[in-house]
C-alpha positions in Angstrom: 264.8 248.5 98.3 261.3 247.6 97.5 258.5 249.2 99.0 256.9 247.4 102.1 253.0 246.1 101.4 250.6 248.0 103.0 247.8 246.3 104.2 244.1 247.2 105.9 243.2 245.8 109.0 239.4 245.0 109.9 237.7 243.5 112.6 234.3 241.8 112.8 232.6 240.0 115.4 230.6 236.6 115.3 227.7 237.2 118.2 225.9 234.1 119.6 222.9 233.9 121.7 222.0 231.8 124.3 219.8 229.8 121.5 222.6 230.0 119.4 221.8 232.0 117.2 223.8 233.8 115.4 223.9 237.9 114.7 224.2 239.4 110.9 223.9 242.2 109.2 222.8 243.3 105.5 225.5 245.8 104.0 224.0 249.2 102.7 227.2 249.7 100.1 226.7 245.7 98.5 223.7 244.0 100.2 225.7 241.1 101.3 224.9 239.4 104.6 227.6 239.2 106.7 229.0 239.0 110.6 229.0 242.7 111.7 232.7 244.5 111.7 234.7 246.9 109.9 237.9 248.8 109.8 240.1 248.9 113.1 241.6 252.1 113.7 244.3 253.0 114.2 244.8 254.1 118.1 242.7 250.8 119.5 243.0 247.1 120.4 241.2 244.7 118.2 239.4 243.8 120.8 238.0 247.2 121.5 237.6 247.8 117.7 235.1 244.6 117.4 233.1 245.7 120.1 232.5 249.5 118.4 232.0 248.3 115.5 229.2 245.3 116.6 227.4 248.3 118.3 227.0 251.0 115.7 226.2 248.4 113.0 223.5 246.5 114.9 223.2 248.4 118.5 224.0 245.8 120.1 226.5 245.8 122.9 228.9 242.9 123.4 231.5 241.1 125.5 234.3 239.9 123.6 235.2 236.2 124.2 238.5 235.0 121.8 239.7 235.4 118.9 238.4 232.5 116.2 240.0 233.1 113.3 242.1 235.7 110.8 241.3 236.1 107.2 243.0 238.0 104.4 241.4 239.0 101.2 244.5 238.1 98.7 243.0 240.3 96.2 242.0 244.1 97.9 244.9 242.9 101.0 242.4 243.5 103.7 243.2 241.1 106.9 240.6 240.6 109.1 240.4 239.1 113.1 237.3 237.9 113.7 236.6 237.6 117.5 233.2 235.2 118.7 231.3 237.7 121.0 228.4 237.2 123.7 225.6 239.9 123.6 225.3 242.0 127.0 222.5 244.4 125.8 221.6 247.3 123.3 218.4 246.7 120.8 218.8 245.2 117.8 219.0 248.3 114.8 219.7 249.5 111.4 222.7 252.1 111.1 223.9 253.8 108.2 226.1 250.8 107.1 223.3 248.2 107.5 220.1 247.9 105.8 219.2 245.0 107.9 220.4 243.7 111.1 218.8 239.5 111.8 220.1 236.4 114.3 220.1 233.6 112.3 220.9 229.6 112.8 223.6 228.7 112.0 221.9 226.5 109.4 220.6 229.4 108.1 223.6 231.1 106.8 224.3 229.0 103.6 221.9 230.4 102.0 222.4 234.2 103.1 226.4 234.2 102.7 228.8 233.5 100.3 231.7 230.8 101.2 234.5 233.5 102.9 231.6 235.5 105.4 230.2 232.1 106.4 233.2 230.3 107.4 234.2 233.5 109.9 230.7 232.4 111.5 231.5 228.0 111.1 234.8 228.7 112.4 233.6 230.6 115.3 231.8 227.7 116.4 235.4 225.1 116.3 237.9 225.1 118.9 241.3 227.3 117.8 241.9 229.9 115.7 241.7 229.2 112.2 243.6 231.1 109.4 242.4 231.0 106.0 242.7 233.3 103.0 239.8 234.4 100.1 239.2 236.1 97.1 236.4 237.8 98.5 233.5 235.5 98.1 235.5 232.1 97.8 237.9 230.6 100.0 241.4 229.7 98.4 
């Protein structure tokens, strides 16, 4: 019997303004720019996970709206949901995992974002939910 792959889970959510513009963050650990989000744990819904995590990356609170699209990194086996998400309040802040926290338009993005962060945020923006996988910077 083979052993059963073990996979990570993450979360990340895609926040749009009323201008719609679009909320990122700067990584501490890499520098990339990406849609803020992180690990779900274990003991909560995705949908509560996406929320936290939008919050202590960028202080901002959040309603979550649907889910957009799921991503898996084929090579380090992470599979993230990525949920679009209306801001409710908070201020707009730094944390330990981000060095700096923008809202962009969406035109804006290609140049901030390699090709598997800025589709979470194009696909956000399309009806559905779109599945896709990626190496970690391009899509496959």
């Amino acid at each position: 019997m083979t052993d059963t792959p073990k996979h990570s889970v993450s979360v990340a959510g895609v926040v749009v303004n009323d201008a719609d513009q679009v909320l990122v963050i700067q990584r501490r650990d890499n520098g990339h720019w990406e849609p803020p989000g992180g690990v779900l744990e274990l003991t909560e819904a995705p949908e509560d996970g996406v929320a936290r995590e939008v919050l202590e990356e960028t202080g901002v609170k959040v309603t979550v709206d649907s889910l957009s699209g799921v991503y898996k990194n084929m090579e380090r086996g992470i599979i993230s949901l990525v949920f679009r998400c209306t801001p409710v309040g908070g201020i707009e802040q730094t944390s330990e995992e981000s060095l700096a926290v923008r809202w962009l338009k969406l035109q804006s993005i290609d140049e901030k974002m390699t090709p598997a962060y800025r589709v979470r945020i194009t696909d956000a923006f399309k009806s559905g939910v779109n599945v896709r996988t990626h190496n970690g910077t391009d899509l496959l």
